[in-house]
C-alpha positions as a Markdown table, in Angstrom:
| # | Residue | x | y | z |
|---|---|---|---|---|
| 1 | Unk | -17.1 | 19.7 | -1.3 |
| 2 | Unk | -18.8 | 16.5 | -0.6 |
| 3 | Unk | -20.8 | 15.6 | 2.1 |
| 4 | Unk | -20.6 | 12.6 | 4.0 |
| 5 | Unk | -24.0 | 11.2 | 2.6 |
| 6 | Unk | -22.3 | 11.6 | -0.7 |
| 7 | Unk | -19.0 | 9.5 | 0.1 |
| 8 | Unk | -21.2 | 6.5 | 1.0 |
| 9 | Unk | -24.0 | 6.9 | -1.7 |
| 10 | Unk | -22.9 | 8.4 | -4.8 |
| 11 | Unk | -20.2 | 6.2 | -6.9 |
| 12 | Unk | -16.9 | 7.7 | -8.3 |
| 13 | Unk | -15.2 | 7.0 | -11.1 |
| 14 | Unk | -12.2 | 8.7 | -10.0 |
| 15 | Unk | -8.6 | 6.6 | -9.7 |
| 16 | Unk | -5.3 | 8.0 | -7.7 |
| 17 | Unk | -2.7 | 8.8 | -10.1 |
| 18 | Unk | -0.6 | 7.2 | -7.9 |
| 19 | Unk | -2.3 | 3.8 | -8.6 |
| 20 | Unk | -1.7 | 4.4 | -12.5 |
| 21 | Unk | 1.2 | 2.4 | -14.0 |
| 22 | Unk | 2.7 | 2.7 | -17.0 |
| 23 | Unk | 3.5 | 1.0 | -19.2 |
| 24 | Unk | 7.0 | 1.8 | -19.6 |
| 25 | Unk | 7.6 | 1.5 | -15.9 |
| 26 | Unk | 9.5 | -1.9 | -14.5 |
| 27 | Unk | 9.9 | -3.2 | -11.1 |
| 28 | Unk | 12.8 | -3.8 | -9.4 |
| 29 | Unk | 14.3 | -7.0 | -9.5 |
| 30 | Unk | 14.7 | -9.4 | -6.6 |
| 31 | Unk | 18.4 | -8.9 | -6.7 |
| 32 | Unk | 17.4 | -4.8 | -6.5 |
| 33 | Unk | 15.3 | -5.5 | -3.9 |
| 34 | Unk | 17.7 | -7.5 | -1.5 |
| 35 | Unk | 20.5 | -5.4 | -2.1 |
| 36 | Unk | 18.6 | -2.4 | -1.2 |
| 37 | Unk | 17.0 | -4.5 | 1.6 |
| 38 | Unk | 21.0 | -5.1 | 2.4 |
| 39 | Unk | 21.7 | -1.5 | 2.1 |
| 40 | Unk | 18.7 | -0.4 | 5.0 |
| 41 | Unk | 19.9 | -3.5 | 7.7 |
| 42 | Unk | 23.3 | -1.9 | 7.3 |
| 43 | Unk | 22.8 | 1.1 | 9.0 |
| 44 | Unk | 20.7 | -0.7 | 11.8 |
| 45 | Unk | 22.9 | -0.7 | 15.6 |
| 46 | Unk | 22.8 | -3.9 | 17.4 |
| 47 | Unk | 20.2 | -3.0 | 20.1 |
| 48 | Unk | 18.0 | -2.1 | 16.6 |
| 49 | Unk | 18.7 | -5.7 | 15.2 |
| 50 | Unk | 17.9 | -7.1 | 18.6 |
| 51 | Unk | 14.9 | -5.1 | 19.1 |
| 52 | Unk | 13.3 | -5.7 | 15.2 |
| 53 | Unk | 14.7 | -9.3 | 16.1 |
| 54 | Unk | 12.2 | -10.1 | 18.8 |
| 55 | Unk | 9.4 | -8.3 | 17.3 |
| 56 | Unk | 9.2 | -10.4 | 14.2 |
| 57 | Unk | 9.5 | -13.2 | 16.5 |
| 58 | Unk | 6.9 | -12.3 | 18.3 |
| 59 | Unk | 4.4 | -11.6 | 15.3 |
| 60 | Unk | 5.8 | -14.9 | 13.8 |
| 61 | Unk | 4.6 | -16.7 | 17.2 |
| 62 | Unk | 0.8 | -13.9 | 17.0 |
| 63 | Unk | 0.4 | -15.6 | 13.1 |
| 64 | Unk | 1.0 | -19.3 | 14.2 |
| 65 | Unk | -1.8 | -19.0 | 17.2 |
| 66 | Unk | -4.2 | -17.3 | 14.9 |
| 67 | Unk | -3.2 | -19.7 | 12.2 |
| 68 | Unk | -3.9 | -23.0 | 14.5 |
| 69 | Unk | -6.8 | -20.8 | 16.2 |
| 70 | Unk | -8.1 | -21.2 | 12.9 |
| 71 | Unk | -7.8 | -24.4 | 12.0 |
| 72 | Unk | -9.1 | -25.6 | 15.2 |
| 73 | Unk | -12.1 | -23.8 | 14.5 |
| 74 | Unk | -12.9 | -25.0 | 11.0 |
């Protein structure tokens, strides 16, 4: 078992296998992705589409104040 000196000292070599991807493996293609996107907001109710509504419109309106917080800074 490793200690927590260890963790922070000693380096690994060691890689998740879930990182690993092969080379035979393919990714979805946009047209996969946004009909399986499609698929997921179908089974949403209204008060879900209202409520995920606001809250993207909300982080949308957190990113643009950070974003011009930003800038102003620079």
């Amino acid at each position: 078992m490793l200690t927590i000196a260890q963790l922070t000292t000693e380096p690994t070599n060691e890689v998740s296998e879930a990182a690993i991807v092969t080379p035979m493996e393919t990714l979805p293609s946009d047209a996969e992705i946004s009909s399986r996107v499609l698929n997921i907001r179908s089974r949403w109710s209204v008060e879900e589409r209202i409520a995920r509504r606001r809250e993207a419109d909300s982080r949308f309106a957190d990113l643009l104040c950070a974003l011009i917080d930003a800038d102003t800074a620079a």
